[in-house]
N, C-alpha and C positions, 0 to 999 in steps of 0.2 A: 528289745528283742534279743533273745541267747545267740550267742553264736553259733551255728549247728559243727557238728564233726564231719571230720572232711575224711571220705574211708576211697581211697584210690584202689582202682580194682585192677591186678596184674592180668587180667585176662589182654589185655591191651599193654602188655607188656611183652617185649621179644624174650622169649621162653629160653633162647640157651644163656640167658643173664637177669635169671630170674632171682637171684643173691643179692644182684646188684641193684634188681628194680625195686626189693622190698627193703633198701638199706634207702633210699630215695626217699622213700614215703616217712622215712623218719625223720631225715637230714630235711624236708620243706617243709616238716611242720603238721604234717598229716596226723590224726588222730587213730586210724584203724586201717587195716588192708585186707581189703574185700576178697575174695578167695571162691568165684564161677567155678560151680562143679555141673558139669552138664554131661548127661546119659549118651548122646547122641537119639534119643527117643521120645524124653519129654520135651526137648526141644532139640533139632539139627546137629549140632556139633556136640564134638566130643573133646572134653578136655582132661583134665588129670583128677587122681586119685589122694587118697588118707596121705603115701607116702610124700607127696611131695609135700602138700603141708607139714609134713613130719618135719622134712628135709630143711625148710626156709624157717623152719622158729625158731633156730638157735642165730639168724643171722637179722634179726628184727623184733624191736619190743614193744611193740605196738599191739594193741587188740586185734588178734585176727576173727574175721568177719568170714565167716563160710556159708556160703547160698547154694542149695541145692537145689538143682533144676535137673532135677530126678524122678525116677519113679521108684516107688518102694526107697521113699528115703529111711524107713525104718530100720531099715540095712546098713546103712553105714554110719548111724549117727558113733556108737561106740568107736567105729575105727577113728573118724576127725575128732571124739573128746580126747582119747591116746596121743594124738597126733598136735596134740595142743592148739583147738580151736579155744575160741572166749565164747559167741555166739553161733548159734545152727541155726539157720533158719530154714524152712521146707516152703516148698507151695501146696494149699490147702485143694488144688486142685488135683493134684497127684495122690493124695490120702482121702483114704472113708473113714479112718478114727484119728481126726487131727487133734482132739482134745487127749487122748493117751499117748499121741505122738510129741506132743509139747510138755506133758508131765515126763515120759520118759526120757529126755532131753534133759530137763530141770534133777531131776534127777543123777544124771552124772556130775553133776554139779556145774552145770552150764547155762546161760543163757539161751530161753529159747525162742524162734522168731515164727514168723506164719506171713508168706508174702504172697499177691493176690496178681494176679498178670492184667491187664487191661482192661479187658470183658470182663473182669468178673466186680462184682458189687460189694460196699462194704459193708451190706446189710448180711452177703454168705459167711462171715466169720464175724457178726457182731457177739453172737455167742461165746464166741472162744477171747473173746477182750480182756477179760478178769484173767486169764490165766497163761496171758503170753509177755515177756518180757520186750519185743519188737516187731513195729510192721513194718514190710517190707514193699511199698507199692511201685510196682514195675510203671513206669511211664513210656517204655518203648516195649515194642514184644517181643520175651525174651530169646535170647542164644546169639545174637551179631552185637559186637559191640560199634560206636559210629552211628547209631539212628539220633533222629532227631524227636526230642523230649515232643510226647502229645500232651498238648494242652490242658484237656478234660479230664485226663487225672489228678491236676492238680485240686481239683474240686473233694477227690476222695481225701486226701489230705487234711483238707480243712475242717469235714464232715469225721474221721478219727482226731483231731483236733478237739473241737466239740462235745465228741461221746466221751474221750479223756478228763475234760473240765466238769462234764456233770456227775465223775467219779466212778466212770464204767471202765477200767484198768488205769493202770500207771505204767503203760509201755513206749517205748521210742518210736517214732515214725522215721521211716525211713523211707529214701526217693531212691531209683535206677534208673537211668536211661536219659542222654541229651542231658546231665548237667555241665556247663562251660560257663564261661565268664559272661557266654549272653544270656543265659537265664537267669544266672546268680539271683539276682532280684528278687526276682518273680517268684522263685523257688523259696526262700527264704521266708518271701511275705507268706507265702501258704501257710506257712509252722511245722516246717522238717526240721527233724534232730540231729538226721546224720543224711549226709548228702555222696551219692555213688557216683565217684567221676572215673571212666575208663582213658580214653582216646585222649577226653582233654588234658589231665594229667600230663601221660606219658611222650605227649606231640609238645609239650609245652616248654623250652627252653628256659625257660624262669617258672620254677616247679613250684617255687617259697611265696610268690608272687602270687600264684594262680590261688593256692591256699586262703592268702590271709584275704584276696579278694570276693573268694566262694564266700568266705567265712563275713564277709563283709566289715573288713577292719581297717 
């Protein structure tokens, strides 16, 4: 089994050493730094903009991973390509054209994602599987970071595991929500590529530790 990437997400980071929390994720070993952009409207809270992405890329060499938990994320994907994201991803709940929204994504020359929140099925974006570079399946419901991972998603996992091997895209899967050192496992056996840890990360005194554990090494 691969080892999955481990993408630490600063939303679970204290925001006036937010320099210092993305220089972290490089010094333990982390693969990617997740980047929660939320409306206040597709989901509760409100968090930052393009600029700060802008602001943190010169201080971190890692894949930055930007999730938008938006509405009309059509609207900003240009500003986070400027702002030097690697991957965009939208939720297909918030678009009625996600198959143009993921070509014009790919198009800036980016990685583009498509992530699905709890309720929703992986049968509603089976169609758009050829032409997204990563899924993104929410295991808690999004906007708090601290929930604890629901179980029955990890079933979606296995089932785009699956539709990847009988050669229906060649995208990453991706988990959000409750990964810690006590899912590790569990998580892992499903067939995720890259694994979103917030809380446990940043609460973690042994940052290098936590890593190479998710990473199950």
């Amino acid at each position: 089994m691969k080892s999955p990437l481990i993408a630490p997400s600063v939303l679970a980071a204290d925001f006036s050493r937010l320099a210092e929390a993305v220089a972290q994720i490089d010094e333990a070993g982390a693969d990617w730094v997740h980047l929660d952009v939320m409306d206040g409207k597709f989901v509760p809270p409100l968090t930052f903009g393009p600029k700060m992405a802008a602001d943190l890329r010169p201080h971190c060499s890692s894949v930055f991973d930007v999730h938008l938990m938006v509405f009309h994320p059509e609207n900003l994907i240009e500003d986070f390509a400027r702002a030097g994201a690697d991957y965009i991803t939208f939720h297909t709940e918030a678009v009625i054209h996600s198959h143009r929204l993921l070509g014009a994504i790919q198009d800036l020359g980016k990685k583009a994602g498509i992530s699905i929140v709890p309720s929703t099925p992986v049968s509603a974006i089976e169609p758009l599987l050829p032409y997204t570079d990563l899924v993104l399946v929410m295991t808690v419901n999004p906007g708090y970071g601290g929930q604890s991972l629901i179980p029955d998603c990890l079933e979606k996992v296995r089932t785009l595991a699956a539709l990847r091997s009988r050669g229906i895209g060649e995208y990453l899967i991706s988990i959000d929500g409750g990964v810690s050192r006590l899912t590790a496992s569990l998580i892992r056996e499903a067939g995720v590529d890259v694994m979103v840890t917030g809380s446990a990360f940043f609460d973690d005194p042994d940052k290098a530790g936590l890593v190479r554990e998710l990473k199950g090494e």
